[in-house]
TIMI-687906 format. One record per residue (C-alpha): residue in three letters; x, y, z. Coordinates in nm, 2 decimals, decimal comma. Layout:
<atom><code>ALA</code><xx>X</xx><yy>Y</yy><zz>Z</zz></atom>
...
% end
This chain:
<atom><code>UNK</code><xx>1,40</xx><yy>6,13</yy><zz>2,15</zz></atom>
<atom><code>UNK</code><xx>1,29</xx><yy>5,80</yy><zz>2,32</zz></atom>
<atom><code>UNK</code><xx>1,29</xx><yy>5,74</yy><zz>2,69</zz></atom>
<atom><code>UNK</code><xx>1,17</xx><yy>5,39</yy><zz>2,88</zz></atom>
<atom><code>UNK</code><xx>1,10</xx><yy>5,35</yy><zz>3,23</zz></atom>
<atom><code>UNK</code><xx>1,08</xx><yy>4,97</yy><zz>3,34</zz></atom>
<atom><code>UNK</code><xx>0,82</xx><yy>4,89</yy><zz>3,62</zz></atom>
<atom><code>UNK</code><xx>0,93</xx><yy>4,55</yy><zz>3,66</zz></atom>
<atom><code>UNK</code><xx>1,18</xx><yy>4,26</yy><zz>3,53</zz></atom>
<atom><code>UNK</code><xx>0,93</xx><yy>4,21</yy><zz>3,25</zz></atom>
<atom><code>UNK</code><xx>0,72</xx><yy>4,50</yy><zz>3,20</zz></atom>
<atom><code>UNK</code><xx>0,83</xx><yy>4,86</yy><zz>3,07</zz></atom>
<atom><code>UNK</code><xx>0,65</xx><yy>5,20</yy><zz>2,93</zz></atom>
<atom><code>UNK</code><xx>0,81</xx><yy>5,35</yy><zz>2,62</zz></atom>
<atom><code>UNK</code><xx>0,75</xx><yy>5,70</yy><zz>2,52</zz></atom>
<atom><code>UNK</code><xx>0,96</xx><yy>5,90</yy><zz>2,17</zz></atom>
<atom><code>UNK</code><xx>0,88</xx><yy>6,24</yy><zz>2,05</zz></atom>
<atom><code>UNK</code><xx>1,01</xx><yy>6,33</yy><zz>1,73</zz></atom>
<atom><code>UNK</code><xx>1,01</xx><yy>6,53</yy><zz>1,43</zz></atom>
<atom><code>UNK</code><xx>1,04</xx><yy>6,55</yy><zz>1,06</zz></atom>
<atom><code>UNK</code><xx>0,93</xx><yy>6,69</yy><zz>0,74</zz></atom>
<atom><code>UNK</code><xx>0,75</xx><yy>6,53</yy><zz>0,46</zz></atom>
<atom><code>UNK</code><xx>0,69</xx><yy>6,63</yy><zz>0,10</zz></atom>
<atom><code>UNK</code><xx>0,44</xx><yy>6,44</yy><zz>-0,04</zz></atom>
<atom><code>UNK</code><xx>0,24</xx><yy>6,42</yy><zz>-0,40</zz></atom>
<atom><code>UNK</code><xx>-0,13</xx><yy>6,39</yy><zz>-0,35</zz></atom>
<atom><code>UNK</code><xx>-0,20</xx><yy>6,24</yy><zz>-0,67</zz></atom>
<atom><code>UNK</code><xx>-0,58</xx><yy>6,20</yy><zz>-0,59</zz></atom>
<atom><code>UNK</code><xx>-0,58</xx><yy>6,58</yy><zz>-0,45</zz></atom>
<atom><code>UNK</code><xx>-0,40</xx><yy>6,70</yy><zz>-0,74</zz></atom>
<atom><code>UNK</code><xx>-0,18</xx><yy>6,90</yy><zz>-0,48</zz></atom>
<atom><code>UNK</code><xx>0,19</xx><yy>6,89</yy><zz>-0,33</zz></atom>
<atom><code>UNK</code><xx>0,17</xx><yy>6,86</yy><zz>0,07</zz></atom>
<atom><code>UNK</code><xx>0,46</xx><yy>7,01</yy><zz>0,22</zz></atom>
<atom><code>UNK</code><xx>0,41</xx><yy>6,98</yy><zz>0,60</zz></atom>
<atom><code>UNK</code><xx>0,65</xx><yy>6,96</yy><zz>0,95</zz></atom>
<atom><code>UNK</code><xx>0,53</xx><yy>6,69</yy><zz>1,17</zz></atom>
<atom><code>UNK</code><xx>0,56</xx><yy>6,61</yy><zz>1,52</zz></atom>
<atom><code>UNK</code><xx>0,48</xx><yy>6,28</yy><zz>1,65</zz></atom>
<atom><code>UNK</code><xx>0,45</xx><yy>6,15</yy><zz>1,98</zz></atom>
<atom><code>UNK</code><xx>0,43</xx><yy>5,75</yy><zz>2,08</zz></atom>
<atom><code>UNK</code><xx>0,34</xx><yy>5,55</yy><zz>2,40</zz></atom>
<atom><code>UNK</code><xx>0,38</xx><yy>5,20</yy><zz>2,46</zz></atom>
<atom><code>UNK</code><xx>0,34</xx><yy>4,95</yy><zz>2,73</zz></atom>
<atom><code>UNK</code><xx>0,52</xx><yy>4,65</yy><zz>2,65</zz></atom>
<atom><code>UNK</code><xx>0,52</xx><yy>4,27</yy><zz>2,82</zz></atom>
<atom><code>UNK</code><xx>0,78</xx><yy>4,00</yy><zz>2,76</zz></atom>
<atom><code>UNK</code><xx>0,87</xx><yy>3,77</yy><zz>3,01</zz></atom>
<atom><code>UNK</code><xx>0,85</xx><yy>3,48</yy><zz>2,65</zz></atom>
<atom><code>UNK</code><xx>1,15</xx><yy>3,20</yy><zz>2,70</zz></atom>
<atom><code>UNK</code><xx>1,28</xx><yy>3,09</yy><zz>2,35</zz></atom>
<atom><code>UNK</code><xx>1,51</xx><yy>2,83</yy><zz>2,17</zz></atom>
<atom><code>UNK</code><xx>1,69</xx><yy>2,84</yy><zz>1,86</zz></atom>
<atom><code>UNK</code><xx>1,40</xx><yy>2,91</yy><zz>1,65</zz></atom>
<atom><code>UNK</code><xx>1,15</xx><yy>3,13</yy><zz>1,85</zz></atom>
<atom><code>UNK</code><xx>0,93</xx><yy>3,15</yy><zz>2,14</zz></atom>
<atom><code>UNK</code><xx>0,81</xx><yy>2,82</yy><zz>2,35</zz></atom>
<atom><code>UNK</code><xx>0,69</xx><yy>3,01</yy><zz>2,68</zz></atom>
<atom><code>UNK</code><xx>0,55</xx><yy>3,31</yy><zz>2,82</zz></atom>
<atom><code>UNK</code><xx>0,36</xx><yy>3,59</yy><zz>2,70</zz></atom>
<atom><code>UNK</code><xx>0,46</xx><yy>3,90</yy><zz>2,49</zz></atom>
<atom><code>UNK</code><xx>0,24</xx><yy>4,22</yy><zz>2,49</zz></atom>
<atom><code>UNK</code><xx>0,27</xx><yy>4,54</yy><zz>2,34</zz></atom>
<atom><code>UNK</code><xx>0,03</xx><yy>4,77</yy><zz>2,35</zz></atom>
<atom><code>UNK</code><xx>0,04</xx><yy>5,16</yy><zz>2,13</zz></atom>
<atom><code>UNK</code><xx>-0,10</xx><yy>5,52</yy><zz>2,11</zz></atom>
<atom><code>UNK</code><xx>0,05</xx><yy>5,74</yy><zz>1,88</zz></atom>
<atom><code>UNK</code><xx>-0,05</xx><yy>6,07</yy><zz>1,81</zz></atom>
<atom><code>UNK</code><xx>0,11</xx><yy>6,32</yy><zz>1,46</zz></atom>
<atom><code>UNK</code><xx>0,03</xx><yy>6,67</yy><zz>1,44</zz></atom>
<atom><code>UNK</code><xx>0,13</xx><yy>6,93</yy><zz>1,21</zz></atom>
<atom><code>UNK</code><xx>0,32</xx><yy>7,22</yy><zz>1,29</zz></atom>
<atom><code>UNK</code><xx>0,21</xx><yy>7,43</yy><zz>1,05</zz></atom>
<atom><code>UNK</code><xx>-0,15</xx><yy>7,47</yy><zz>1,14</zz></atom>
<atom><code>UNK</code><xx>-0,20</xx><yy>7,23</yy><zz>1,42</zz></atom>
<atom><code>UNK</code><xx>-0,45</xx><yy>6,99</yy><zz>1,27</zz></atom>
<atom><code>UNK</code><xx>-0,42</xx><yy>6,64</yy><zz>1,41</zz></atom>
<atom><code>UNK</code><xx>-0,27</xx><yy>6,42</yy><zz>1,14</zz></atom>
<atom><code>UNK</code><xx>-0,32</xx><yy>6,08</yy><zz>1,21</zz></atom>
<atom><code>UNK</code><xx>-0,40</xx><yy>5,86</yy><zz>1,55</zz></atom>
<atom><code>UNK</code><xx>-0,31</xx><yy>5,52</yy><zz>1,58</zz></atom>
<atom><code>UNK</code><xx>-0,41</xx><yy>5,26</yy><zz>1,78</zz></atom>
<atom><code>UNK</code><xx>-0,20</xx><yy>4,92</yy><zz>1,85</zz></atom>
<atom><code>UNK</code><xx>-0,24</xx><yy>4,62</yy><zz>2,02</zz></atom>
<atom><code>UNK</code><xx>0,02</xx><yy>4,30</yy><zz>2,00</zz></atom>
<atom><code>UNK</code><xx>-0,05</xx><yy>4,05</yy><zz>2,21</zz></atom>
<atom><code>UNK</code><xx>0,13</xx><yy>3,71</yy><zz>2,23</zz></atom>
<atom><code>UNK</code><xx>0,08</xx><yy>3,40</yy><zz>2,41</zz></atom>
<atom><code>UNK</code><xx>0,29</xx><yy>3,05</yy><zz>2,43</zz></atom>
<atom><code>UNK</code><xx>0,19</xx><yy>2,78</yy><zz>2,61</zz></atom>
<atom><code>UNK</code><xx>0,41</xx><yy>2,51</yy><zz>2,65</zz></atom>
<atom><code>UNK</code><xx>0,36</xx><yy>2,16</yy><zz>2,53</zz></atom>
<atom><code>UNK</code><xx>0,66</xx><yy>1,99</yy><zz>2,64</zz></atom>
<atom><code>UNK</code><xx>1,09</xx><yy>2,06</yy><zz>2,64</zz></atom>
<atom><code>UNK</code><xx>1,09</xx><yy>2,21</yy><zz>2,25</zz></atom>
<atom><code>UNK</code><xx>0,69</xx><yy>2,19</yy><zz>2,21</zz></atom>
<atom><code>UNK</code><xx>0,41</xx><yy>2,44</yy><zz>2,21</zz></atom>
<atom><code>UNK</code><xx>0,10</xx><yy>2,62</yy><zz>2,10</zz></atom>
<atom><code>UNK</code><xx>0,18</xx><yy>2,97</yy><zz>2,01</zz></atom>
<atom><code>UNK</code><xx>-0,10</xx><yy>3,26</yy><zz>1,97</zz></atom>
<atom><code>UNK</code><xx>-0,11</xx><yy>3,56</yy><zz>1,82</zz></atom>
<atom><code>UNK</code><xx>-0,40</xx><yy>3,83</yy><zz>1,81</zz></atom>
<atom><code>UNK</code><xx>-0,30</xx><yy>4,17</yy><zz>1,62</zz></atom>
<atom><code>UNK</code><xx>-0,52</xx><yy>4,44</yy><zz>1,61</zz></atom>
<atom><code>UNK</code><xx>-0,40</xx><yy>4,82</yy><zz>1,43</zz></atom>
<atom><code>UNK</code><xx>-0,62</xx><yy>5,09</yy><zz>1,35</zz></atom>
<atom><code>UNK</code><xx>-0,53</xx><yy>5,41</yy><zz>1,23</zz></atom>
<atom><code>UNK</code><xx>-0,73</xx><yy>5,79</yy><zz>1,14</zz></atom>
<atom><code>UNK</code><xx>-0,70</xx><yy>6,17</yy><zz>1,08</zz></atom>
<atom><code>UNK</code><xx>-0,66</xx><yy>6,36</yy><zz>0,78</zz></atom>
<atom><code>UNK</code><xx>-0,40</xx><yy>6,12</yy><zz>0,63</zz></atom>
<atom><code>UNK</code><xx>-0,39</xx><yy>5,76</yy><zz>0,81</zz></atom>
<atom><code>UNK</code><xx>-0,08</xx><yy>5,64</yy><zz>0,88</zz></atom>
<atom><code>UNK</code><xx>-0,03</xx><yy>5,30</yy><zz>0,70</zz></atom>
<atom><code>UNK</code><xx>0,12</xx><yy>4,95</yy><zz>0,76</zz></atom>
<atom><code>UNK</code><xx>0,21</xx><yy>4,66</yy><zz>0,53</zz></atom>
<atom><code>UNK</code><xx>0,03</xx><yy>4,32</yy><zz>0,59</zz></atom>
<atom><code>UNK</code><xx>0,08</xx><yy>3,99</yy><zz>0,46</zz></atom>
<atom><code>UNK</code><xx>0,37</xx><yy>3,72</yy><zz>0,42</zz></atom>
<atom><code>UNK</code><xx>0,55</xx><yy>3,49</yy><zz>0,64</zz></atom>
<atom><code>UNK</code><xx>0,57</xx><yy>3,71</yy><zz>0,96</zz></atom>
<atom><code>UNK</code><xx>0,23</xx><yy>3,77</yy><zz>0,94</zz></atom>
<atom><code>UNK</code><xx>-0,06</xx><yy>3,67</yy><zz>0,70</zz></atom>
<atom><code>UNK</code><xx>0,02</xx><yy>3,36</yy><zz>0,52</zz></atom>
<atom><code>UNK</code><xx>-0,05</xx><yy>3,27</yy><zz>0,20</zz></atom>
<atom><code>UNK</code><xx>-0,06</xx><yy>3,59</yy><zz>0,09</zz></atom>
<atom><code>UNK</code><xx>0,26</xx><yy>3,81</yy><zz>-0,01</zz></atom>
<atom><code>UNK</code><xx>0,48</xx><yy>4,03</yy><zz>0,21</zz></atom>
<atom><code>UNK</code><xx>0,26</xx><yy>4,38</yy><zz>0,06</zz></atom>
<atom><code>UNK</code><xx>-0,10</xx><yy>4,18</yy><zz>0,02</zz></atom>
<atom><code>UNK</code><xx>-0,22</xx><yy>4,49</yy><zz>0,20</zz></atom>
<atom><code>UNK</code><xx>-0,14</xx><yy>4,88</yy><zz>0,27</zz></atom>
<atom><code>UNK</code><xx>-0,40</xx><yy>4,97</yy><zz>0,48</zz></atom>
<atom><code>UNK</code><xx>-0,49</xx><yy>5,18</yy><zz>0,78</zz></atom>
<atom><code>UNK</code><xx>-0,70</xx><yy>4,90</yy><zz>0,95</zz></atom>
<atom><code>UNK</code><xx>-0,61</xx><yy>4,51</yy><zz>1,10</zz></atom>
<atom><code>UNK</code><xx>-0,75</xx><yy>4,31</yy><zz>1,26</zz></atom>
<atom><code>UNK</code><xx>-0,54</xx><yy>3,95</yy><zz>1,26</zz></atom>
<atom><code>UNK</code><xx>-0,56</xx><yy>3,60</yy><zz>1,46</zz></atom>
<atom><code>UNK</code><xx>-0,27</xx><yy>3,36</yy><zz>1,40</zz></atom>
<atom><code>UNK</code><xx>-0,25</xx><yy>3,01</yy><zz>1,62</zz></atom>
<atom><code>UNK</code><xx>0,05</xx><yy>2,75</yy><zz>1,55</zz></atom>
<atom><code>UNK</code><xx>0,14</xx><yy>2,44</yy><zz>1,69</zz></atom>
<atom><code>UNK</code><xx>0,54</xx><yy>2,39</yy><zz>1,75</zz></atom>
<atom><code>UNK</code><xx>0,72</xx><yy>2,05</yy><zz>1,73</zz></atom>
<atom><code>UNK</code><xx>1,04</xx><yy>1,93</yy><zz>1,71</zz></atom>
<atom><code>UNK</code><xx>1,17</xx><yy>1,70</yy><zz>1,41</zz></atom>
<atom><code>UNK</code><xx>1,56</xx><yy>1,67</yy><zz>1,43</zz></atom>
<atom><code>UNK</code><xx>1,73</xx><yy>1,87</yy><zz>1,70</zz></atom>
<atom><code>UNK</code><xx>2,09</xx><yy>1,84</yy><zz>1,50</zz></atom>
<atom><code>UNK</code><xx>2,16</xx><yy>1,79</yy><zz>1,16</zz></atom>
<atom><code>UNK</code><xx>2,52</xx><yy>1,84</yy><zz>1,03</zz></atom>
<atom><code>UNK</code><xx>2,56</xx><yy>1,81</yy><zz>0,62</zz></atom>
<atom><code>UNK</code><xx>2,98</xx><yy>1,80</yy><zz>0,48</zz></atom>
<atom><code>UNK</code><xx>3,02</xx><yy>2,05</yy><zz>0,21</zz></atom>
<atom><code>UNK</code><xx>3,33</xx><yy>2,07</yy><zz>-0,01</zz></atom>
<atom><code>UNK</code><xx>3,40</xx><yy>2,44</yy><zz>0,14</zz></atom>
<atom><code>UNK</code><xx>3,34</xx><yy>2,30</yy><zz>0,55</zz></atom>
<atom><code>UNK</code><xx>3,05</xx><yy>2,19</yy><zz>0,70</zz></atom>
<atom><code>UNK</code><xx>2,75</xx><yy>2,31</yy><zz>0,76</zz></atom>
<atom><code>UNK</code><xx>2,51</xx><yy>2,22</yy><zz>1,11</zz></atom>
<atom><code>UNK</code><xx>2,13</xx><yy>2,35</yy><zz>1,16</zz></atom>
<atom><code>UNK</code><xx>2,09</xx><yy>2,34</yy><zz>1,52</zz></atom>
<atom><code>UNK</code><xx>1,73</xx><yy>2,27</yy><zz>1,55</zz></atom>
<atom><code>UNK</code><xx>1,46</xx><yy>2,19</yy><zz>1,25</zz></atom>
<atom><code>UNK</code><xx>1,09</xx><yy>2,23</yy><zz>1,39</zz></atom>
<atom><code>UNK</code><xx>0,78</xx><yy>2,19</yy><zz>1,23</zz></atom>
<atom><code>UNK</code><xx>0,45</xx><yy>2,36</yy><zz>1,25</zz></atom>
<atom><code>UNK</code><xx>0,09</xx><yy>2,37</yy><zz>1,20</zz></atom>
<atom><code>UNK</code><xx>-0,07</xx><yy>2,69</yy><zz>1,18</zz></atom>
<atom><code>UNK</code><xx>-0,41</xx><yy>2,85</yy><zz>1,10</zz></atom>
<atom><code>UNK</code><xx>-0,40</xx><yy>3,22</yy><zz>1,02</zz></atom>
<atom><code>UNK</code><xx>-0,72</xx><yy>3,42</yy><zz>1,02</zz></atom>
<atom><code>UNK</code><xx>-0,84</xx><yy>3,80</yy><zz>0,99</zz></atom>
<atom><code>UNK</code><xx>-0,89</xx><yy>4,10</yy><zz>0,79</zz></atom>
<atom><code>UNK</code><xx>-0,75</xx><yy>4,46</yy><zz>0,70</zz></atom>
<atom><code>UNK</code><xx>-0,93</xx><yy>4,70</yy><zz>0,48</zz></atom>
<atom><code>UNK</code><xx>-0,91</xx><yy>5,10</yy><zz>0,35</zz></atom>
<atom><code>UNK</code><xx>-1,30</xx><yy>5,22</yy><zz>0,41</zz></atom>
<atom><code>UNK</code><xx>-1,52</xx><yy>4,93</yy><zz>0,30</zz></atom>
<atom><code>UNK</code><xx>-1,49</xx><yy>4,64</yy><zz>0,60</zz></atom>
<atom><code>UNK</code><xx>-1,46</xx><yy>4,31</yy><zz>0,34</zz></atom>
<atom><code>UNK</code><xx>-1,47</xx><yy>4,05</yy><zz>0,61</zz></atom>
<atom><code>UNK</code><xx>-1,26</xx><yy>3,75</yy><zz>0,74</zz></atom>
<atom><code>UNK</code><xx>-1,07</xx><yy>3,54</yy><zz>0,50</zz></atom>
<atom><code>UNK</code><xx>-0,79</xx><yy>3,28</yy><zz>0,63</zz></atom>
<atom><code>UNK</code><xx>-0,58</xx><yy>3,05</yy><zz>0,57</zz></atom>
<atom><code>UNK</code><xx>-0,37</xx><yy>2,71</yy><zz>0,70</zz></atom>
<atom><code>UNK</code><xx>-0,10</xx><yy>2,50</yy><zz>0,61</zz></atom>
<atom><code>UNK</code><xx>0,23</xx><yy>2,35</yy><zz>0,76</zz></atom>
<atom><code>UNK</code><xx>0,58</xx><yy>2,51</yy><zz>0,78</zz></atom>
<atom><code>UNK</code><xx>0,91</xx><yy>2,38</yy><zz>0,85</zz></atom>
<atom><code>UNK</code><xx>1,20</xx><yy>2,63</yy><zz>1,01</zz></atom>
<atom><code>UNK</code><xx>1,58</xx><yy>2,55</yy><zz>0,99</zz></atom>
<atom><code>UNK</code><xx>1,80</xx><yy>2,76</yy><zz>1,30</zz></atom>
<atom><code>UNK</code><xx>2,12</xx><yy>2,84</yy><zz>1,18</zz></atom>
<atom><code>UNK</code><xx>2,31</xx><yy>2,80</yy><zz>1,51</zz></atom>
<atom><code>UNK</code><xx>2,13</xx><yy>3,13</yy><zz>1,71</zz></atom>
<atom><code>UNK</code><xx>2,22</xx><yy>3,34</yy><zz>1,38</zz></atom>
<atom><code>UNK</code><xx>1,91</xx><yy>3,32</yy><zz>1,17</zz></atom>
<atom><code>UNK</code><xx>1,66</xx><yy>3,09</yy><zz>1,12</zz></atom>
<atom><code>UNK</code><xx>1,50</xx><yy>2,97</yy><zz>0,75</zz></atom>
<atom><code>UNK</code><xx>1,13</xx><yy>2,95</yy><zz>0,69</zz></atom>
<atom><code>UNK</code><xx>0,95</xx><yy>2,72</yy><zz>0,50</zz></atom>
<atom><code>UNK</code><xx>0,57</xx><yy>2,73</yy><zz>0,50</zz></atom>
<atom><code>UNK</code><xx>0,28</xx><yy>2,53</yy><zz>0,25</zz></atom>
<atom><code>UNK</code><xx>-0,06</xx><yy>2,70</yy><zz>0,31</zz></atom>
<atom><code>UNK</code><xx>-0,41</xx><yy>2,75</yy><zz>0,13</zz></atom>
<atom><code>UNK</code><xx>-0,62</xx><yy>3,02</yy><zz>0,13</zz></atom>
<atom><code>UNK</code><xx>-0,99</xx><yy>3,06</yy><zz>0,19</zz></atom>
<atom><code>UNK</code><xx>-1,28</xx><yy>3,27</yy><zz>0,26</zz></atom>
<atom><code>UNK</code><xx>-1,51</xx><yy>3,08</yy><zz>0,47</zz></atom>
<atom><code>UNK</code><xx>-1,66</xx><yy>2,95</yy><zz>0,18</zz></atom>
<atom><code>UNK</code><xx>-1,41</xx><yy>2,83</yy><zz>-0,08</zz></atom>
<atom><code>UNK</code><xx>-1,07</xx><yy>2,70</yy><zz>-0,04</zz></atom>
<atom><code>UNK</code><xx>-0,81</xx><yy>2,82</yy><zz>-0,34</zz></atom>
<atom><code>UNK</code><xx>-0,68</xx><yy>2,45</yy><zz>-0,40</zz></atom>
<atom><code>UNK</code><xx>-0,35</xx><yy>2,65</yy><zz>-0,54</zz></atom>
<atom><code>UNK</code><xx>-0,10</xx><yy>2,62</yy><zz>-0,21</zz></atom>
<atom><code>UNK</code><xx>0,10</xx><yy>2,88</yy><zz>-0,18</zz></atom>
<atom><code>UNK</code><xx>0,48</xx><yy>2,80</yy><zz>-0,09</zz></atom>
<atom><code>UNK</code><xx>0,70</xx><yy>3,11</yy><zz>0,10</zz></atom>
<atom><code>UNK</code><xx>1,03</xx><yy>3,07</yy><zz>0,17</zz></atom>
<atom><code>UNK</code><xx>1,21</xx><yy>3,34</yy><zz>0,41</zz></atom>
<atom><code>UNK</code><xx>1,39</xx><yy>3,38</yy><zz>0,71</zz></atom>
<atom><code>UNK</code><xx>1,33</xx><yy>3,53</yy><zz>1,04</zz></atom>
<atom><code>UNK</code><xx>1,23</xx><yy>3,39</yy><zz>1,41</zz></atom>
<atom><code>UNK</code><xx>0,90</xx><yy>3,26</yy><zz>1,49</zz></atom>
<atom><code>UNK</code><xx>0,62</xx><yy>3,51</yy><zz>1,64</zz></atom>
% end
């Protein structure tokens, strides 16, 4: 069950209450968890962001989680979980701008609940699963620019047009981590994005990772699809 209630044009809260049942091998434990859980989220969420073919340019986007899982067969708290997605543009000129992103999850109880970090919508330079962890912290900053606002190539089967190709310089910094805290690693590099029309857009992004000491001189090259933070 989800409700929303909006308290103005750009701002809603978001509540959803729902169950299910897991059966789970605790390989560690040696034991089988079989277990009925009932989970209950609320979020405040921000977005009054104005965007172009390939993402954001303007505004602010905010989105801001508690979530709480119990089980209902004894009533022991499961997991908590704690989000905060916050998103800033500012605008540089008509198809311009500097873009930041701070991410921050954390998550405990009995059994953590667990996200996937890494890859081209987050972390760059590392893959799409670098991490599976209860615990982010994550900084991202990008500059926007536009290269060729129309390109049009003739193919034997029609023609094909990309509506906008941007480019981008980013810097990516932050950390996630199980028990041990490890510290701050990052990484920076240069992207390019292709819009499809308002369908999809292509990713293209060069970056190199460090650790505040060392830079890998090994770029990493990612190529996917999706809109820009």
């Amino acid at each position: 069950m989800q409700l929303s209630y909006p308290i103005s044009r750009f701002s809603r809260v978001e509540t959803s209450l729902f169950a299910r049942f897991r059966d789970k091998d605790m390989f560690l434990r040696r034991r089988r968890l079989k277990q009925g859980l009932l989970s209950n989220f609320v979020s405040y969420v921000y977005d009054n962001s104005l965007w172009e073919a390939t993402g954001p340019l303007d505004g602010r986007r905010i989105n801001l989680t508690l979530g709480v899982t119990a089980s209902l067969h004894d009533q022991r708290l499961n997991d908590v979980v704690a989000l905060a997605d916050i998103r800033n543009y500012l605008r540089l000129g008509r198809s311009s701008a500097f873009a930041t992103r701070v991410f921050g999850y954390v998550s405990g109880g009995t059994d953590p609940r667990r996200i996937y970090h890494g890859g081209s919508w987050s972390f760059r330079g590392f893959s799409r699963r670098e991490w599976y962890t209860p615990n982010v912290v994550f900084i991202s900053n990008e500059l926007r620019f536009p290269l060729i606002n129309r390109l049009q190539l003739g193919l034997p089967i029609g023609n094909l047009g990309f509506s906008a190709i941007r480019g981008a310089l980013f810097y990516d910094t932050g950390a996630a981590w199980e028990e041990d805290y490890q510290g701050f690693i990052g990484s920076f590099g240069t992207g390019l994005r292709f819009g499809l029309g308002r369908i999809i857009t292509l990713r293209l992004d060069w970056s190199y990772r460090h650790d505040y000491e060392t830079i890998d001189p090994d770029p990493d090259f990612d190529f996917f699809f999706g809109w820009n933070f």
